[in-house]
Residue frames as a rotation matrix with the C-alpha (Angstrom) as fourth column:
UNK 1
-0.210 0.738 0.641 4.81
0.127 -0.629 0.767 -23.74
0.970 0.242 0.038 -29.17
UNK 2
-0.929 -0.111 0.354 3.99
-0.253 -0.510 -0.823 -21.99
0.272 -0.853 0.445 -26.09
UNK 3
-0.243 0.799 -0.550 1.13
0.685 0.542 0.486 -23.56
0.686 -0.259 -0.679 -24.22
UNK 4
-0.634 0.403 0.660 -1.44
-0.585 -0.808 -0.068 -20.88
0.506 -0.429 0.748 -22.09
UNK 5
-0.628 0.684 -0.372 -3.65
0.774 0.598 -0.207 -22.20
0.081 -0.418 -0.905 -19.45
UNK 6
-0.334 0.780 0.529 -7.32
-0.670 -0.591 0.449 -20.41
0.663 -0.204 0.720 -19.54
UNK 7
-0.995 -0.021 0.094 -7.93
-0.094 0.410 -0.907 -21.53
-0.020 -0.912 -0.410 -16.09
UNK 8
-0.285 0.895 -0.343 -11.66
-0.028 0.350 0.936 -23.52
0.958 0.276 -0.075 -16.41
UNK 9
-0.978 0.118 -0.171 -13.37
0.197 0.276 -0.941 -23.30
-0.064 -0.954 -0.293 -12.59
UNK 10
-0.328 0.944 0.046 -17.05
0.917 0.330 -0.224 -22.79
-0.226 -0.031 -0.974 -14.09
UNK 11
-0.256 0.347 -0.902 -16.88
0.321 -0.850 -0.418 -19.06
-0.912 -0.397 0.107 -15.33
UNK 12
0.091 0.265 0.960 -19.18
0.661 0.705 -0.257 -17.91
-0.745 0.658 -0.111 -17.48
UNK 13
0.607 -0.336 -0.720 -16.91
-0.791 -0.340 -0.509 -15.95
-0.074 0.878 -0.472 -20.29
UNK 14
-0.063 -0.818 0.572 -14.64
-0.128 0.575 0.808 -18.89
-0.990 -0.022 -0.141 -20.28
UNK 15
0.081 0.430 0.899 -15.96
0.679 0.637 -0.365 -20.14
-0.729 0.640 -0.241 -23.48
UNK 16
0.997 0.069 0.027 -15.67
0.074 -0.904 -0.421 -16.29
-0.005 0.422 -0.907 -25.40
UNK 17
0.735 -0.574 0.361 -12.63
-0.491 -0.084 0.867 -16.16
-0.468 -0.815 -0.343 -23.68
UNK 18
-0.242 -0.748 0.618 -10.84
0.065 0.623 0.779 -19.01
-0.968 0.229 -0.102 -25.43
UNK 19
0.630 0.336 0.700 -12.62
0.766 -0.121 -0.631 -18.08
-0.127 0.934 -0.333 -28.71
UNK 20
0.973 -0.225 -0.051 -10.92
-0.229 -0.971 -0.075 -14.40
-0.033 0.085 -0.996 -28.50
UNK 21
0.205 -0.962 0.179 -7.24
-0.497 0.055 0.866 -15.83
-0.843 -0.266 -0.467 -27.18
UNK 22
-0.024 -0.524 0.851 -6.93
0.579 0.687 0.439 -18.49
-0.815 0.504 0.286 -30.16
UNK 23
0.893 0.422 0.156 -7.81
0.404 -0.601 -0.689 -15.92
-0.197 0.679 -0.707 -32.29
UNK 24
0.919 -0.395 0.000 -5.64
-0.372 -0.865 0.337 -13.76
-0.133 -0.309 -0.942 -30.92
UNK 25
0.391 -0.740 0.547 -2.77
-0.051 0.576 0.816 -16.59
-0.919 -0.346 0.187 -30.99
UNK 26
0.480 -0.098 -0.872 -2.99
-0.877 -0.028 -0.480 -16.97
0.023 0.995 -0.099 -34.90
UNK 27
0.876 -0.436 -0.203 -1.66
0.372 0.882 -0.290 -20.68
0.306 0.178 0.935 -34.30
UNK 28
0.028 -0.929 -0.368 1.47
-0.121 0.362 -0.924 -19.54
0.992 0.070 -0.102 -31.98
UNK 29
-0.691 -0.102 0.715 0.09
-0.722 0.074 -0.688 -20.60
0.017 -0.992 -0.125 -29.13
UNK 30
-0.653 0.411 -0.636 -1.57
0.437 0.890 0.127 -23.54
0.618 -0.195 -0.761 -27.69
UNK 31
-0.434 0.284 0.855 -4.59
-0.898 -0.211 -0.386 -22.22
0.071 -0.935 0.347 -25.48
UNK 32
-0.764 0.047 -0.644 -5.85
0.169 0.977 -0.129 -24.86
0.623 -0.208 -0.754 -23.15
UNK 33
-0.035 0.274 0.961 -8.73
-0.900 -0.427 0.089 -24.98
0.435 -0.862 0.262 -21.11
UNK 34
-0.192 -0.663 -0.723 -7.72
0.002 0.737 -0.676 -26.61
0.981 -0.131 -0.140 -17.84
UNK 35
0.789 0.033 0.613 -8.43
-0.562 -0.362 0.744 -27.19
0.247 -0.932 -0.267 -14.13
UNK 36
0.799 -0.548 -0.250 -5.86
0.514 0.836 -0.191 -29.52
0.313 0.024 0.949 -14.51
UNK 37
0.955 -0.280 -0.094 -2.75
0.067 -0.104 0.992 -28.88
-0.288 -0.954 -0.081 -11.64
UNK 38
0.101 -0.988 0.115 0.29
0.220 0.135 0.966 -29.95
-0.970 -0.072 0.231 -13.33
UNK 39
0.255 0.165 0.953 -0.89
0.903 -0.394 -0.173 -28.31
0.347 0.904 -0.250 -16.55
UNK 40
0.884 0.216 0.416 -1.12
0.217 -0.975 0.045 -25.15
0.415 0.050 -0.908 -14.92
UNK 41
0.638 -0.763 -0.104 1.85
-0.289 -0.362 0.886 -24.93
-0.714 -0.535 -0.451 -12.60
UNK 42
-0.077 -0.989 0.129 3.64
0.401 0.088 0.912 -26.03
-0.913 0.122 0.389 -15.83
UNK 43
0.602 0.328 0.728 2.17
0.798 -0.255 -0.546 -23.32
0.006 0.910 -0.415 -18.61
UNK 44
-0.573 -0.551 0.607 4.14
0.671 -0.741 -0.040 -20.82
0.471 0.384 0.794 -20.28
UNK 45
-0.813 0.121 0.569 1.23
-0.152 -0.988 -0.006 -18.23
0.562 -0.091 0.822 -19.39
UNK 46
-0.612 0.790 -0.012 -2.00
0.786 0.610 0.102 -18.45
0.088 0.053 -0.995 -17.76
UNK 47
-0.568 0.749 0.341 -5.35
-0.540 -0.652 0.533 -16.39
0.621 0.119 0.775 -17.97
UNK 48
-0.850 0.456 -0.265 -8.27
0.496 0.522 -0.694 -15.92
-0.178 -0.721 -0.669 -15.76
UNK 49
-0.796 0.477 0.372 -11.26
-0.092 -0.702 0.706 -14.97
0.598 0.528 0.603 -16.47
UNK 50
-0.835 0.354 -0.421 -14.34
0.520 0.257 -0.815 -14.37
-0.180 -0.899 -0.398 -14.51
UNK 51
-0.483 0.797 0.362 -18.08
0.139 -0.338 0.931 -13.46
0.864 0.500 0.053 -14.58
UNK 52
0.492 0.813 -0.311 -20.45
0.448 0.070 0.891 -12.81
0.747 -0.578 -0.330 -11.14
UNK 53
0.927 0.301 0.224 -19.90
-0.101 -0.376 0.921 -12.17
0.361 -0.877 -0.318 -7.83
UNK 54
-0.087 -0.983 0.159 -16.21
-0.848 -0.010 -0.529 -11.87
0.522 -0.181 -0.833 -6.40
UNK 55
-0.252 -0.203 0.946 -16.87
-0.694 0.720 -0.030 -14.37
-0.675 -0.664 -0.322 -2.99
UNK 56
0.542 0.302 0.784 -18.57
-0.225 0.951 -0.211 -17.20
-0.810 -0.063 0.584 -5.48
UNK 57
0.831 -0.519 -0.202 -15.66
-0.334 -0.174 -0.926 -16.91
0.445 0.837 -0.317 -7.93
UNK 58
0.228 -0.544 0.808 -13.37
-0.951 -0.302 0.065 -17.10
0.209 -0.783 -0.586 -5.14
UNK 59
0.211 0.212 0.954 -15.22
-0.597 0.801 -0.046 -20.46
-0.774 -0.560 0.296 -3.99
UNK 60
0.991 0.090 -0.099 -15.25
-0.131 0.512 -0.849 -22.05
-0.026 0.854 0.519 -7.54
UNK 61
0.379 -0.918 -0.118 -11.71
-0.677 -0.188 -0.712 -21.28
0.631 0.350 -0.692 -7.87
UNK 62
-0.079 -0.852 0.517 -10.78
-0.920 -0.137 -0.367 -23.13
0.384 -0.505 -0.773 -4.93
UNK 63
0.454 0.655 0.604 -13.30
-0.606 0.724 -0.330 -25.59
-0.653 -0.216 0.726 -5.02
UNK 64
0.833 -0.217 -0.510 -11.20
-0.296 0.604 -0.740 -26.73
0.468 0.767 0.439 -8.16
UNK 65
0.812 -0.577 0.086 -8.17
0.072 0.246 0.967 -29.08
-0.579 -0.779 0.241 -5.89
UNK 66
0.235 -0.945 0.227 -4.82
0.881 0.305 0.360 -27.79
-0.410 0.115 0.905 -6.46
UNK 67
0.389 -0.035 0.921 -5.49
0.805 -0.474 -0.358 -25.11
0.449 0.880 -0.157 -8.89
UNK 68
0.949 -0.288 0.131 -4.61
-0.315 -0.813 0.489 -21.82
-0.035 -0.505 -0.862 -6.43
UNK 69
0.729 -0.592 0.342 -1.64
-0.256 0.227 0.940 -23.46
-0.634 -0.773 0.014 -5.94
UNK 70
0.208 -0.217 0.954 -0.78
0.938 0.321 -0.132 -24.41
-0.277 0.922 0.270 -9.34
UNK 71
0.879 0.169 0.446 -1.30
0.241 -0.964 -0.110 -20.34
0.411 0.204 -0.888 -10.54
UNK 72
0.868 -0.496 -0.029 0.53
-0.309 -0.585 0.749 -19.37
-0.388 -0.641 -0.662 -7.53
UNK 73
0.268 -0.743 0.613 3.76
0.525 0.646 0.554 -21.98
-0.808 0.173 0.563 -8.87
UNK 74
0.210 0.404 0.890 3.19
0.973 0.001 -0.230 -20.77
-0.094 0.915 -0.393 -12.29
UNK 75
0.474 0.319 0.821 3.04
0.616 -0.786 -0.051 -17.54
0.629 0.530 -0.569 -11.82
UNK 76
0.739 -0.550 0.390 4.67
-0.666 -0.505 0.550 -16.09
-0.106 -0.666 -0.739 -8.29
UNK 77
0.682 -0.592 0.429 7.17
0.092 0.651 0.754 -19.20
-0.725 -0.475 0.498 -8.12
UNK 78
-0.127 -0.377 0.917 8.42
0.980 0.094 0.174 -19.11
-0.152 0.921 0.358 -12.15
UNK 79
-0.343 -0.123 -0.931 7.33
0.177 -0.982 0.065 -15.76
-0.922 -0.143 0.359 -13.20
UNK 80
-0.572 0.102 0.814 5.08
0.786 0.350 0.509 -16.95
-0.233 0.931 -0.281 -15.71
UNK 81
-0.952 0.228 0.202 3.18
-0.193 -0.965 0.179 -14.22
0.236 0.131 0.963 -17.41
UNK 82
-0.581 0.813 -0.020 -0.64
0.710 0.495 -0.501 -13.52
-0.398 -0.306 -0.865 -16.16
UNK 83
-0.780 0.405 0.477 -3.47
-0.293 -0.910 0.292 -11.91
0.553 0.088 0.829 -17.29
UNK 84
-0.604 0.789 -0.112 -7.09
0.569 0.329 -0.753 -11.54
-0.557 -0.519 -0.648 -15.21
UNK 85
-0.574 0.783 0.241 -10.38
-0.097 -0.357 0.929 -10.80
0.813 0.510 0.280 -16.84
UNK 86
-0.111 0.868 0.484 -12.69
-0.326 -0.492 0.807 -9.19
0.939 -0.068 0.338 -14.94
UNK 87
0.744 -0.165 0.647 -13.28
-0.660 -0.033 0.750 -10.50
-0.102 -0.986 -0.133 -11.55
UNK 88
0.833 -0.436 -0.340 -10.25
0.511 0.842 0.172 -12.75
0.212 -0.317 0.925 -12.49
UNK 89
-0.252 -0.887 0.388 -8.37
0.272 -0.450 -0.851 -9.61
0.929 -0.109 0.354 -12.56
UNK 90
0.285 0.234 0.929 -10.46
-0.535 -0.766 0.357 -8.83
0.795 -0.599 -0.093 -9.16
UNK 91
0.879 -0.220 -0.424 -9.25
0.464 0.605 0.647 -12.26
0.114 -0.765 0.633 -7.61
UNK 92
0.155 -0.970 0.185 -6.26
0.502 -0.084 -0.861 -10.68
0.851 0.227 0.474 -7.68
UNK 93
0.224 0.032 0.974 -6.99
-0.419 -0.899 0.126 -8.42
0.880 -0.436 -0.188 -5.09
UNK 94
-0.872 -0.489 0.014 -6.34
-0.271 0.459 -0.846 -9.30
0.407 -0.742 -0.533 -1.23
UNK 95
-0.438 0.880 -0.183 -10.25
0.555 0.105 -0.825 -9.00
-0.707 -0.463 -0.535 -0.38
UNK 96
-0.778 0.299 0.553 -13.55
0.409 -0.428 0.806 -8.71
0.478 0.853 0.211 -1.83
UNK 97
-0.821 0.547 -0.167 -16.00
0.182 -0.028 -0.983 -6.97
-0.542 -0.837 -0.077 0.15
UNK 98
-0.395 0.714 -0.578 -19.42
-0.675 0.201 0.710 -8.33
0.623 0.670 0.403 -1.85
UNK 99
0.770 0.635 -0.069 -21.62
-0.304 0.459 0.835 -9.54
0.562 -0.621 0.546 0.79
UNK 100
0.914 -0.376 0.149 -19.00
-0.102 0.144 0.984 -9.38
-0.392 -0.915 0.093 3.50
UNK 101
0.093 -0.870 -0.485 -15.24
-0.996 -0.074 -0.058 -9.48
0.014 0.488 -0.873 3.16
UNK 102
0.895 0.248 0.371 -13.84
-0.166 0.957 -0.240 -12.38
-0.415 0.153 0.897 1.38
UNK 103
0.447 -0.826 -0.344 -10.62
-0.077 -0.418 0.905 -13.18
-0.891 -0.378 -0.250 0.99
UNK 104
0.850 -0.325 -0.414 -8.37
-0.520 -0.397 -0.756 -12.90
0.082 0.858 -0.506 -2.56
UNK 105
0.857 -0.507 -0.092 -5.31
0.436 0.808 -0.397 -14.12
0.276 0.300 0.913 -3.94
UNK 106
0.815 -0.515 -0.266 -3.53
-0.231 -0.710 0.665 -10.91
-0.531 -0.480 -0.698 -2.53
UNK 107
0.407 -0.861 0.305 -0.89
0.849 0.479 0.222 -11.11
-0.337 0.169 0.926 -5.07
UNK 108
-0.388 -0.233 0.892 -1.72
0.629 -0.774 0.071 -7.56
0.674 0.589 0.447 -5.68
UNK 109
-0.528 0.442 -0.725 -2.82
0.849 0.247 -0.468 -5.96
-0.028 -0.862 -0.506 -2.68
UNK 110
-0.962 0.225 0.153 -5.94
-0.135 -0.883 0.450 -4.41
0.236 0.412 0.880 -2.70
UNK 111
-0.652 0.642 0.404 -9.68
0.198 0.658 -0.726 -4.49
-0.732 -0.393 -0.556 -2.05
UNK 112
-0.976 0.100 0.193 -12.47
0.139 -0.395 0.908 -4.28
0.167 0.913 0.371 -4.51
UNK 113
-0.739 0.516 -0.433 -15.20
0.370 -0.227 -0.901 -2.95
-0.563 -0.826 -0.023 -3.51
UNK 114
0.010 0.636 0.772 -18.71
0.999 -0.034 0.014 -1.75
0.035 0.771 -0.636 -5.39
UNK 115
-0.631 -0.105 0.768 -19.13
0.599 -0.696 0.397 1.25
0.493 0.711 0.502 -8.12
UNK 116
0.177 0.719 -0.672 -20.81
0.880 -0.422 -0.219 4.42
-0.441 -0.552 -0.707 -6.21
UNK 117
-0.565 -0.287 0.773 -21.26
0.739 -0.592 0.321 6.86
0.366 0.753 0.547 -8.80
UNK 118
-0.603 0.326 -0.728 -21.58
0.536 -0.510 -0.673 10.48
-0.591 -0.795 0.133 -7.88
UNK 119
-0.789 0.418 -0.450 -23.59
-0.584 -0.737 0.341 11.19
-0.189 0.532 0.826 -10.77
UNK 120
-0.323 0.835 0.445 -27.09
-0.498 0.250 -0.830 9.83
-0.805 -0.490 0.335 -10.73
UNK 121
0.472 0.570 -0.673 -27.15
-0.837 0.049 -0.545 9.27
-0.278 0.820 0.500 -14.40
UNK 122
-0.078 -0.753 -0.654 -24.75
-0.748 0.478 -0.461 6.65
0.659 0.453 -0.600 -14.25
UNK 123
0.705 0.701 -0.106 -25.91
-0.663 0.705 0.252 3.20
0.252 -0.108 0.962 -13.65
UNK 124
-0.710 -0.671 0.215 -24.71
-0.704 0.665 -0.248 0.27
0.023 -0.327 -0.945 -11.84
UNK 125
0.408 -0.781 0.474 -24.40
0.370 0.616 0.696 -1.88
-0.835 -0.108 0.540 -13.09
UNK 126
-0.186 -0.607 -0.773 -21.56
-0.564 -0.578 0.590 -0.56
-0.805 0.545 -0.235 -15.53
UNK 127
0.003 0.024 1.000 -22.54
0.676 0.736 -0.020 -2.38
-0.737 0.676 -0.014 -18.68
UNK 128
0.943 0.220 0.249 -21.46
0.329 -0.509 -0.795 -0.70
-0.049 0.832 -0.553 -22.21
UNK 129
0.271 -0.952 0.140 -18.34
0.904 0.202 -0.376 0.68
0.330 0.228 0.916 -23.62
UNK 130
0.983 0.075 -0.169 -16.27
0.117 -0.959 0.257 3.75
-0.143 -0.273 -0.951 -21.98
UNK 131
0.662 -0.685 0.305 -13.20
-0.117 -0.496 -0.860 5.48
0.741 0.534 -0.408 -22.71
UNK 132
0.727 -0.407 -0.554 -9.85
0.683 0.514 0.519 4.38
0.074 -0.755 0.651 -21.19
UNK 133
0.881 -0.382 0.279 -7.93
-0.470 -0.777 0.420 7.55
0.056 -0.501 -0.864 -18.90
UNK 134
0.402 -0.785 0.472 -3.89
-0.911 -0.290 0.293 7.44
-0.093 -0.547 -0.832 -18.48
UNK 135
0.925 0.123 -0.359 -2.87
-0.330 0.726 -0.604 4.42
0.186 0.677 0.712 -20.23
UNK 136
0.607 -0.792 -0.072 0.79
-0.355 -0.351 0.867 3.18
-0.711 -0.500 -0.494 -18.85
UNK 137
0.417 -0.457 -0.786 3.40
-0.819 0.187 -0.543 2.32
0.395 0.870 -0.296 -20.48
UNK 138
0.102 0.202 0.974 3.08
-0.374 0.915 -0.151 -1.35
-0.922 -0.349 0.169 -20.19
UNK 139
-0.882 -0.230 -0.412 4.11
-0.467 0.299 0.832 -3.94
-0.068 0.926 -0.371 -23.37
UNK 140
-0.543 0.806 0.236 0.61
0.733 0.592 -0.335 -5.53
-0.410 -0.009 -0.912 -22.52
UNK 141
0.325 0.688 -0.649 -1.27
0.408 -0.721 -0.561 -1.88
-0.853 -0.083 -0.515 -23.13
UNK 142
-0.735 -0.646 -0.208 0.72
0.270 -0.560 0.783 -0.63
-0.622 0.519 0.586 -26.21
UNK 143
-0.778 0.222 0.587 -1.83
0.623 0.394 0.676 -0.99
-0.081 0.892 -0.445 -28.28
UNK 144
0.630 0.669 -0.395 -4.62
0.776 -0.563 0.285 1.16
-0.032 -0.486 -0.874 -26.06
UNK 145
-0.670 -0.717 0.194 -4.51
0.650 -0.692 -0.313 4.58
0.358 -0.084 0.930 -25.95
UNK 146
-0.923 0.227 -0.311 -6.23
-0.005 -0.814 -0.581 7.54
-0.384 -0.534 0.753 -24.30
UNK 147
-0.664 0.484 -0.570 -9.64
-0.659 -0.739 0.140 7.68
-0.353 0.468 0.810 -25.35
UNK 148
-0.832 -0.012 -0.555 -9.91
-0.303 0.848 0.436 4.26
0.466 0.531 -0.708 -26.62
UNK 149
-0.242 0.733 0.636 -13.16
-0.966 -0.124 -0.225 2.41
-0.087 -0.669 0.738 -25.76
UNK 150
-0.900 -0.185 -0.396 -13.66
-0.027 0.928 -0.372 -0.97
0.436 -0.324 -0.840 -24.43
UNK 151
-0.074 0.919 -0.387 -16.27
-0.285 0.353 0.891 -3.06
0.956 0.176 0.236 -23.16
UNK 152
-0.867 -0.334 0.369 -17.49
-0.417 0.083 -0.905 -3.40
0.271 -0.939 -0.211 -19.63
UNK 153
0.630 0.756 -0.178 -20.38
-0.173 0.359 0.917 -5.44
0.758 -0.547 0.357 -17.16
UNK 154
-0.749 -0.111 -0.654 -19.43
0.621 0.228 -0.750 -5.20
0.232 -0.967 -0.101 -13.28
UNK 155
0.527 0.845 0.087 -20.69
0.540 -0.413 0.733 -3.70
0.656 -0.339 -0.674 -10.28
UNK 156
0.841 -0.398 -0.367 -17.52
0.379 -0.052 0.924 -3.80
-0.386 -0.916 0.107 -8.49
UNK 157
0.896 -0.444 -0.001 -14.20
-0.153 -0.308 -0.939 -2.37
0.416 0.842 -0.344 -8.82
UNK 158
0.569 -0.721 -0.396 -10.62
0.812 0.568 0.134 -3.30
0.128 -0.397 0.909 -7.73
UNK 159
0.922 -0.117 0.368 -8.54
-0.115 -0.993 -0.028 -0.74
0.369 -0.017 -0.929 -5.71
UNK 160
0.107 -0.913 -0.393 -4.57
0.515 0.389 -0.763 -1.55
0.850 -0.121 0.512 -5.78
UNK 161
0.675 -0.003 -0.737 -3.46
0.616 -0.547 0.567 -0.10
-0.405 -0.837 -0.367 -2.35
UNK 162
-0.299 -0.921 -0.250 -0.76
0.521 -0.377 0.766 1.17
-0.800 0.099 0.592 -4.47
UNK 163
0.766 0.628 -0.137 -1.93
-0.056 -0.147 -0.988 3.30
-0.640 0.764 -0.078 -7.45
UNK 164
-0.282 -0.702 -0.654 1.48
-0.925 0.018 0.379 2.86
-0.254 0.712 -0.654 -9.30
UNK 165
-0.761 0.205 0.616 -0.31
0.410 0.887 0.211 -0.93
-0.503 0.413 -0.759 -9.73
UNK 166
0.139 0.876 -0.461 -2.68
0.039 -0.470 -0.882 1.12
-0.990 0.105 -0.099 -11.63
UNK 167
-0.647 -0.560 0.518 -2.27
0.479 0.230 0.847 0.25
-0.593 0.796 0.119 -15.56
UNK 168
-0.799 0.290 0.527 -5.39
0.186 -0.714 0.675 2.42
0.572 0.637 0.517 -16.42
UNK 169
-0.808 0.586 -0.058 -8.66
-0.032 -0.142 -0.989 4.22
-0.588 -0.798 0.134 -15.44
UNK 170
-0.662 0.649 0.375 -11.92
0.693 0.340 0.635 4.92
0.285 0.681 -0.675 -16.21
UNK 171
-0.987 0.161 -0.027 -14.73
-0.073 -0.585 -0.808 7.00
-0.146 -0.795 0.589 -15.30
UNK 172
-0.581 0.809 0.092 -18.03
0.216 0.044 0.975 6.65
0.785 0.586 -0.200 -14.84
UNK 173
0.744 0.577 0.337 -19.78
-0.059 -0.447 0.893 9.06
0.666 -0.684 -0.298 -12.37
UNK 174
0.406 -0.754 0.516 -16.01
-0.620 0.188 0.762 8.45
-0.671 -0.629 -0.391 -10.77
UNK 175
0.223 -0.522 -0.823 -13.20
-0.791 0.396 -0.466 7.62
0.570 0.755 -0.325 -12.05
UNK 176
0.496 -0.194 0.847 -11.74
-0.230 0.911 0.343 3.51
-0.838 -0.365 0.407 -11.27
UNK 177
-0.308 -0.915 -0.259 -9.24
-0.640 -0.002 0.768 1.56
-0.704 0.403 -0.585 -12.07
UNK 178
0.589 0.487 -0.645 -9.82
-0.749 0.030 -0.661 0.17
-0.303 0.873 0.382 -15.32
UNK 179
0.602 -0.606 -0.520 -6.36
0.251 0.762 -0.597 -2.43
0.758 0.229 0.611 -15.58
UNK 180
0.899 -0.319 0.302 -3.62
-0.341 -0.075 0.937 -3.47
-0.276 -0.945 -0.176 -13.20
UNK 181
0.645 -0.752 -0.137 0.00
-0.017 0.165 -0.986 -4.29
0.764 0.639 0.094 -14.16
UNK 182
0.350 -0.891 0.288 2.79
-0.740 -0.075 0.668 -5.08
-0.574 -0.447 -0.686 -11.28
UNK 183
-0.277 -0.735 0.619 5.85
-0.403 0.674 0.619 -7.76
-0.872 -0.078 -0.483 -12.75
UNK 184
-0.911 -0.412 -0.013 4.46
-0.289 0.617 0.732 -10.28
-0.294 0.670 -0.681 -14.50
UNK 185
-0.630 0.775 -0.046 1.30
0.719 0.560 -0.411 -9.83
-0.292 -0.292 -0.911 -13.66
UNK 186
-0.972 0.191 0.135 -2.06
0.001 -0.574 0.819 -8.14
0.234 0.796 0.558 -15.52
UNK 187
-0.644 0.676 0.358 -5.75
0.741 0.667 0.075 -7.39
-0.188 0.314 -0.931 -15.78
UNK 188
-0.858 0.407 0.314 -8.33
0.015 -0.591 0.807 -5.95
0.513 0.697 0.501 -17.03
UNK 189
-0.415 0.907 -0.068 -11.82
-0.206 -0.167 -0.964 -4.61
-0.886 -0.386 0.256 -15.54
UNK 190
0.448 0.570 -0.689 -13.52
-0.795 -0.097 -0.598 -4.86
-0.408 0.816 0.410 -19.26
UNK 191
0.675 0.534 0.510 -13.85
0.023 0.675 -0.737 -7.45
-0.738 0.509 0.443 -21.38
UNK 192
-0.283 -0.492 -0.823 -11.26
-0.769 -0.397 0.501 -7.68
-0.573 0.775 -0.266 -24.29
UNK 193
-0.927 -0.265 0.264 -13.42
0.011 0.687 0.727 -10.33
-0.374 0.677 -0.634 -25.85
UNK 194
0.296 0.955 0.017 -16.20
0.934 -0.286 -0.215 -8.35
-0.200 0.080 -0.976 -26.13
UNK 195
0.463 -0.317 -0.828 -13.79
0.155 -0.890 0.428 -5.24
-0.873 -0.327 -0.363 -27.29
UNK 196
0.939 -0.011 0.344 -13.53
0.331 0.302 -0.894 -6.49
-0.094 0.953 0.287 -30.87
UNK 197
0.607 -0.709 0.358 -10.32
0.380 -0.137 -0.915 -5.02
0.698 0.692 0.187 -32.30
UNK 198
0.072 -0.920 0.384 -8.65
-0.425 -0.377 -0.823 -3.92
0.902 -0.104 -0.418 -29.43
UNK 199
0.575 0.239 0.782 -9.40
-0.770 0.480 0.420 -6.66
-0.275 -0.844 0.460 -27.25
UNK 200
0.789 -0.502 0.355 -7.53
0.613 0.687 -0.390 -9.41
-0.048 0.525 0.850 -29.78
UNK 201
0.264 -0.894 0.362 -4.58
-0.213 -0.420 -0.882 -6.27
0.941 0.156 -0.301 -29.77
UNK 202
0.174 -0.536 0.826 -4.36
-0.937 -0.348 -0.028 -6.56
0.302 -0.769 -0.563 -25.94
UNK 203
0.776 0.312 0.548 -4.65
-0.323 0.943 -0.080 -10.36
-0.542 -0.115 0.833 -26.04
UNK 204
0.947 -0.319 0.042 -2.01
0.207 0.504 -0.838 -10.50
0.246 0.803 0.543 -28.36
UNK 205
0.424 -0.543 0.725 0.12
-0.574 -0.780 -0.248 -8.00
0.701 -0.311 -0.642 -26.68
UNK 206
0.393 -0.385 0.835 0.13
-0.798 0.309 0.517 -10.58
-0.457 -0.870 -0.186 -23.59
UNK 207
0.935 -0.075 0.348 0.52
0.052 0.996 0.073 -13.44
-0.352 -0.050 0.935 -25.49
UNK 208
0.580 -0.804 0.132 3.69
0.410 0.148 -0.900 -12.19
0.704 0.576 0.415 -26.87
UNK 209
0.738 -0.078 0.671 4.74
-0.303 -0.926 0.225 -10.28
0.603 -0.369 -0.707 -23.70
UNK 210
0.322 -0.575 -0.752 8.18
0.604 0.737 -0.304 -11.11
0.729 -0.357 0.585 -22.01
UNK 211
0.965 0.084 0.250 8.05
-0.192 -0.427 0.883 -9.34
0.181 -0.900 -0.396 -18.33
């Protein structure tokens, strides 16, 4: 059985999180939560997930000894499969710039940067479900499709410098990226454990995904 680290550094969907993924697993997958080093740099997959502010996510993460480094093994070194949730898909980025710039895991380069809608009626924070724009063809996304609507709560958003690392959008008062997708790597601005039925499809999707 394939064993998943849900990387544990104090965020708070972690707990949802691992409710949604075993779900999603149906018993063929082990999910672990773990801050635990030689767990992670030796799982089949691992997930992040994330809740607040990009820079004190950042700290937690690194505050936890070894773990960056683990991931990075794990994932850039093996080519295990990742997914981020929410700002874990925004650690991804090279810099957050949330009370000053702060640096990322830059495994996707990019910066993420807060939601400035040009329509007045649209609130930041983004909290509620909106329709997902340009879906790629991605074995993680199959399941999503144009239109589809999913669950968000940021303030910020993540901008690949590339937009071909773009894996969907969104709009609200402006459109933003909505998921990211280079190699082996994923994530997701919204919630797929708060996206009932097609959050536990895209959760499955990764857990079965072979990049």
């Amino acid at each position: 059985m394939q064993r998943v680290a849900l990387i544990d550094y104090g965020s708070g969907n972690l707990r949802s999180a691992e409710k949604a993924l075993v779900r999603a697993a149906d018993g063929k997958s082990e999910i672990v939560v773990t801050h635990d080093p030689a767990f992670v740099a030796s799982a089949d997959r691992v997930v992040l997930p994330g809740v607040g502010a990009f820079a004190a996510c950042m700290a937690a993460l690194e505050a936890r000894d070894g773990v960056v480094e683990a991931m990075t093994e794990a994932v850039r070194s093996r080519g295990a499969p990742f997914l981020g949730i929410c700002v874990g898909m925004q650690l991804m980025a090279s810099r957050g710039l949330e009370f000053g710039a702060t640096a990322g895991l830059d495994w996707i380069p990019g910066e993420v940067r807060k939601l400035t809608p040009s329509d007045p009626a649209a609130k930041v924070p983004h909290m509620g479900w909106n329709a997902l724009q340009q879906v790629a063809d991605n074995p993680v996304f199959a399941g999503l499709r144009d239109g589809q609507a999913v669950y968000f709560t940021h303030s910020f958003a993540y901008w690949p410098e590339d937009e071909n690392d773009v894996a969907a959008w969104v709009d609200h008062g402006g459109r933003f990226p909505a998921a990211v997708a280079r190699a082996n790597m994923a994530g997701v601005q919204f919630h797929p454990e708060k996206s009932q039925a097609s959050g536990l499809n895209l959760l499955a999707r990764f857990l079965e995904w072979r990049p």
